[in-house]
C-alpha positions in Angstrom: 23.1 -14.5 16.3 22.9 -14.0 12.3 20.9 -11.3 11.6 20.7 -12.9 8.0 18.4 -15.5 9.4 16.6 -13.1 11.3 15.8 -11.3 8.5 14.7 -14.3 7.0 12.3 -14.9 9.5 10.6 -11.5 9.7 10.1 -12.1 5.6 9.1 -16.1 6.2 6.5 -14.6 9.0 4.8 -11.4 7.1 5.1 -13.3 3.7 3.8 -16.8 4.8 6.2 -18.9 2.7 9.9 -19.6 1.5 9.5 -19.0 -1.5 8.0 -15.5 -1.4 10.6 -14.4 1.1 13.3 -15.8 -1.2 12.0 -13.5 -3.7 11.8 -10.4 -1.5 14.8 -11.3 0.1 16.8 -11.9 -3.4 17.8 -15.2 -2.2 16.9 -18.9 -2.8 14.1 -21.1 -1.1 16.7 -23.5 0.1 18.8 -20.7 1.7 16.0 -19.3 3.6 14.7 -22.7 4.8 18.0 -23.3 5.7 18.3 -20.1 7.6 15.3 -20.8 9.3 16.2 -24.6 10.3 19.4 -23.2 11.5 17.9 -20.3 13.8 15.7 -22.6 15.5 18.6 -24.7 15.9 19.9 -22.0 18.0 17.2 -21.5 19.6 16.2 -24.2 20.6 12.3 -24.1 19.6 10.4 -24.4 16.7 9.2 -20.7 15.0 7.2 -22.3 12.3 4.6 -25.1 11.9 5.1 -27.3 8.6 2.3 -28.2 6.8 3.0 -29.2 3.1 3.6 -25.8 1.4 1.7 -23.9 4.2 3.5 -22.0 7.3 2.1 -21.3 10.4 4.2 -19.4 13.2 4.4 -21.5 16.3 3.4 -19.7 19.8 7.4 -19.6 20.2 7.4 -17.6 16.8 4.6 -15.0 17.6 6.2 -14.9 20.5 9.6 -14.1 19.2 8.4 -12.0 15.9 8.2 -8.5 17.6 11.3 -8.9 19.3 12.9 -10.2 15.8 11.5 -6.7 14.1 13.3 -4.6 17.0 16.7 -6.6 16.3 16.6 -5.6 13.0 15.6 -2.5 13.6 18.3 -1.9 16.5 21.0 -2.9 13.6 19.9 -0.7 10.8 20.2 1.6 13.5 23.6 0.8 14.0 24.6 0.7 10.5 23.3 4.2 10.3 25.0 5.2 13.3 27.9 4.3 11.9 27.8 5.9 9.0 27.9 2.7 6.7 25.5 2.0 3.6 23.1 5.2 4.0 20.7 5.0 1.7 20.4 8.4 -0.1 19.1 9.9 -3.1 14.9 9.4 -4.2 13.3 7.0 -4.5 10.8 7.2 -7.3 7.4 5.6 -6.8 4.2 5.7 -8.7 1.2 3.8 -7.4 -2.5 4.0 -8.3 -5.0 5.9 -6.0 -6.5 2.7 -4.4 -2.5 2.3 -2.5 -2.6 6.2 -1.6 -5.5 5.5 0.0 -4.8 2.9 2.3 -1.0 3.2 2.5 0.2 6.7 1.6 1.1 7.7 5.2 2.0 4.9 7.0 4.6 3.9 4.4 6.4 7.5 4.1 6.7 7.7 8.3 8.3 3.8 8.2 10.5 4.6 5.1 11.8 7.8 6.7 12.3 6.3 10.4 14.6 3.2 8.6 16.2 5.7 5.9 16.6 9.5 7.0 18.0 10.4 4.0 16.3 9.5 1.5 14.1 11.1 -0.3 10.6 10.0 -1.5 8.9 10.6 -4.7 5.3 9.8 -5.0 3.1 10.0 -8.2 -0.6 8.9 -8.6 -1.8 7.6 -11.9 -4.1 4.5 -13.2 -2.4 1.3 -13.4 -2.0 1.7 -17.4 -0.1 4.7 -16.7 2.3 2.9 -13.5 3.2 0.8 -15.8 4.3 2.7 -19.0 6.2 4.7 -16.3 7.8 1.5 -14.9 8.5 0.3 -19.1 10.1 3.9 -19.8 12.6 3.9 -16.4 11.1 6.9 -15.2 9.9 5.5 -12.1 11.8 3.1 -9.4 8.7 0.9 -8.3 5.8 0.7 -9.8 2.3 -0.7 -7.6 -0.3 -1.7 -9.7 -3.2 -4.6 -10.7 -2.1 -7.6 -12.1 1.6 -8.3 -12.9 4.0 -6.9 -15.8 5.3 -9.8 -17.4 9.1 -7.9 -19.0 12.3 -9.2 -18.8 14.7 -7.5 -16.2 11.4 -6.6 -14.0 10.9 -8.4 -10.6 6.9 -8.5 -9.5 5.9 -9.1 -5.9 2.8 -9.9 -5.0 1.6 -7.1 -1.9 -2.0 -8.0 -1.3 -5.9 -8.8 -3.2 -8.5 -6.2 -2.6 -11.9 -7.2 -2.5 -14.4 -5.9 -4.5 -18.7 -5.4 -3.7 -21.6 -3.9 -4.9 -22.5 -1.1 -3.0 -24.9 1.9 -3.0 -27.0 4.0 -0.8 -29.6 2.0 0.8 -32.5 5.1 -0.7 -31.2 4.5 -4.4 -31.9 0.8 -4.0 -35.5 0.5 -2.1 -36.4 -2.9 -1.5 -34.5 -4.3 -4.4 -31.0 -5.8 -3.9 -30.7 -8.1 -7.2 -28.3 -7.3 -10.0 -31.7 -6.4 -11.8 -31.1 -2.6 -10.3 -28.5 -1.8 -12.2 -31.0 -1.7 -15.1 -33.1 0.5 -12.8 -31.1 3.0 -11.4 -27.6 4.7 -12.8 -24.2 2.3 -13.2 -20.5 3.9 -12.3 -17.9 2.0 -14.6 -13.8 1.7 -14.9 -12.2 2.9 -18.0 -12.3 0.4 -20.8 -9.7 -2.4 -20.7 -9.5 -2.2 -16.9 -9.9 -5.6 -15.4 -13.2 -4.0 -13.0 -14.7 -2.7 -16.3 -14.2 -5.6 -18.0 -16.0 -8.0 -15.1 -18.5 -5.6 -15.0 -19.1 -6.0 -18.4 -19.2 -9.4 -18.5 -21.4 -10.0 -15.7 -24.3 -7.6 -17.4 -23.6 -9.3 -20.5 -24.0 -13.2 -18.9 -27.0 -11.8 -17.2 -29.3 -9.9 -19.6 -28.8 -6.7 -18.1 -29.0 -3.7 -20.2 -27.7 -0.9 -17.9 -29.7 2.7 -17.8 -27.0 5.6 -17.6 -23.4 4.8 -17.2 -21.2 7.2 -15.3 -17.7 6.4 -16.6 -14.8 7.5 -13.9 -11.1 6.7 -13.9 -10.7 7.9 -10.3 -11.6 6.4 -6.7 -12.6 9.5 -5.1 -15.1 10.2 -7.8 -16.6 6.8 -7.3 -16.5 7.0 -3.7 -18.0 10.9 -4.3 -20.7 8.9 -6.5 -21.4 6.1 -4.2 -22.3 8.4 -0.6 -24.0 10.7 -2.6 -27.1 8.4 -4.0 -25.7 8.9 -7.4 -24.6 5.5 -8.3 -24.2 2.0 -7.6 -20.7 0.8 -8.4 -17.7 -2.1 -7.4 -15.6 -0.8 -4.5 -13.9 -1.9 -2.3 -15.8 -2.3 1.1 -12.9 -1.8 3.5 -13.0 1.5 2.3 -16.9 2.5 3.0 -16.8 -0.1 6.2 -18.2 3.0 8.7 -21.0 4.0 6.0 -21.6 0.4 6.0 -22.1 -0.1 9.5 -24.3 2.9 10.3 -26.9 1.6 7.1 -26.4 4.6 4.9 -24.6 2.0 2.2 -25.5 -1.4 1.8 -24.3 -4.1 -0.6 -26.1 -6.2 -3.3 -27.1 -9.6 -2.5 -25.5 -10.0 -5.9 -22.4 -11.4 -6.2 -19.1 -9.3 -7.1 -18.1 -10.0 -10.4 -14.5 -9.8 -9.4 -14.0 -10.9 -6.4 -10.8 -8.5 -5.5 -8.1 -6.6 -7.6 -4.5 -8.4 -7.1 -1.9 -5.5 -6.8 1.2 -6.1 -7.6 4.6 -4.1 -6.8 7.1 -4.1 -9.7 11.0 -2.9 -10.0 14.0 -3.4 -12.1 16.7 -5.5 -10.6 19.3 -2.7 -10.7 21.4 -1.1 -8.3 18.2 -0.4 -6.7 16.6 -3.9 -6.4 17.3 -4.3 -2.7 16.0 -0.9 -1.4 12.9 -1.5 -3.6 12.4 -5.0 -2.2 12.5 -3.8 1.0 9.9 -1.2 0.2 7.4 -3.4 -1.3 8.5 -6.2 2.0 7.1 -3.4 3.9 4.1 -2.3 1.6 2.7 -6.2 1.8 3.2 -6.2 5.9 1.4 -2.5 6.3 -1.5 -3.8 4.4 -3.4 -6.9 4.3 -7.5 -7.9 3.8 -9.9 -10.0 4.4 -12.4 -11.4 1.7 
């Protein structure tokens, strides 16, 4: 068995089309339906479900996925074994603090079960500053909102983070209209962020003149600003879901006016490329939400 095409069917599966595991993969969207057709030629079973554009794993292809992940797994573990195409050296990342968050951990373990020896370089900034690090070479990957449009630069798209209202249920009273935010104080983004410009837009379509504004660059602060009764603010709610759940927060009827951040992880197509598509195949598999 190829493990080409089983590779190709790990990226079909966690990315959910051709194309996007052409792109992670480096290849074409023929090759890897190609791939694909072949392997379940071998097989003998359908692993996918073709609807149009859309893929959907077949019970034969959530059946065979794990298994597919421990092949792969078994021959990078051969490879290293053997002594042949260790990957060494750092790897440079910068992300902003939403990723550390949610990803920090989980990522470093994976990347240091599949590559030993290599070593990881982390850096937290805002996604202005991932970027100008990205634009000056001083970083390998880069994980930010939105995507860097620059020749020589390859974006992949990881996952969209949704986006509420949210405060302390005593801030708020009885009132759970947009109207509050005239009422009690506001947390905003840095100017020229996507969230501070939504926000900004949204007071602006609806009338509202907002009391005092807390401006904060960081998510800990908000979050710090949120559980405290300080503040209302846009966060993300898979992030306050046990406050949620016991009543201390709750959420504005009002609707978010972004409905979630798109983070994006970008790299240079260097010597590097691979390693770093790999890395962000791996970021987009570890994390994944619901609207």
């Amino acid at each position: 068995m190829n493990v080409r095409f089983v590779s190709s069917f790990v990226a079909t599966a966690d990315l959910g089309s051709f194309a996007k595991a052409a792109e992670a993969l480096f290849s074409t969207q023929g090759t890897i339906a190609s791939r694909i057709a072949k392997l379940e030629e071998e097989l003998g079973v359908p692993l996918f479900l073709r609807d149009g554009s859309n893929l959907v794993l077949t019970e034969h292809g959530h059946a065979a996925l794990p298994a597919a992940r421990s092949l792969l797994e078994a021959s990078n573990a051969f490879v290293a074994a053997a002594g042949g195409n260790r990957t060494e050296g750092v790897l440079r990342i910068a992300w902003t603090d939403y990723i550390s968050y949610f990803l920090s951990s989980k990522l470093l373990t994976e990347l240091n079960r599949r590559h030993p020896a290599l070593n990881i370089e982390v850096q937290t900034h805002s996604s202005m500053d991932v970027a100008e690090l990205l634009q000056q070479g001083r970083i390998d990957l880069g994980v930010f909102v939105g995507v860097e449009s620059r020749r020589n630069v390859t974006a992949m798209h990881l996952f969209d983070l949704p986006l509420r209202w949210i405060a302390r249920k005593d801030l708020l009273g009885d009132c759970r209209s947009l109207d509050i935010l005239s009422q009690v104080p506001l947390v905003n983004y840095p100017a020229g962020t996507l969230p501070a410009q939504a926000i900004d837009k949204q007071l602006s379509d609806a009338g509202i003149k907002p009391g005092l504004v807390y401006w904060m660059d960081t998510l800990p602060s908000v979050l710090s600003a949120v559980r405290e009764g300080l503040a209302v603010a846009l966060v993300p709610p898979k992030i306050l879901q046990s406050d949620l759940q016991k009543g201390d927060l709750v959420e504005l009827g009002a609707p978010s006016p972004i409905t979630s951040l798109p983070f994006y992880s970008h790299f240079r197509n260097n010597a590097r490329a691979d390693l770093c598509a790999e890395v962000s195949q791996l970021m987009a598999g570890l994390l994944s939400f619901d609207k």
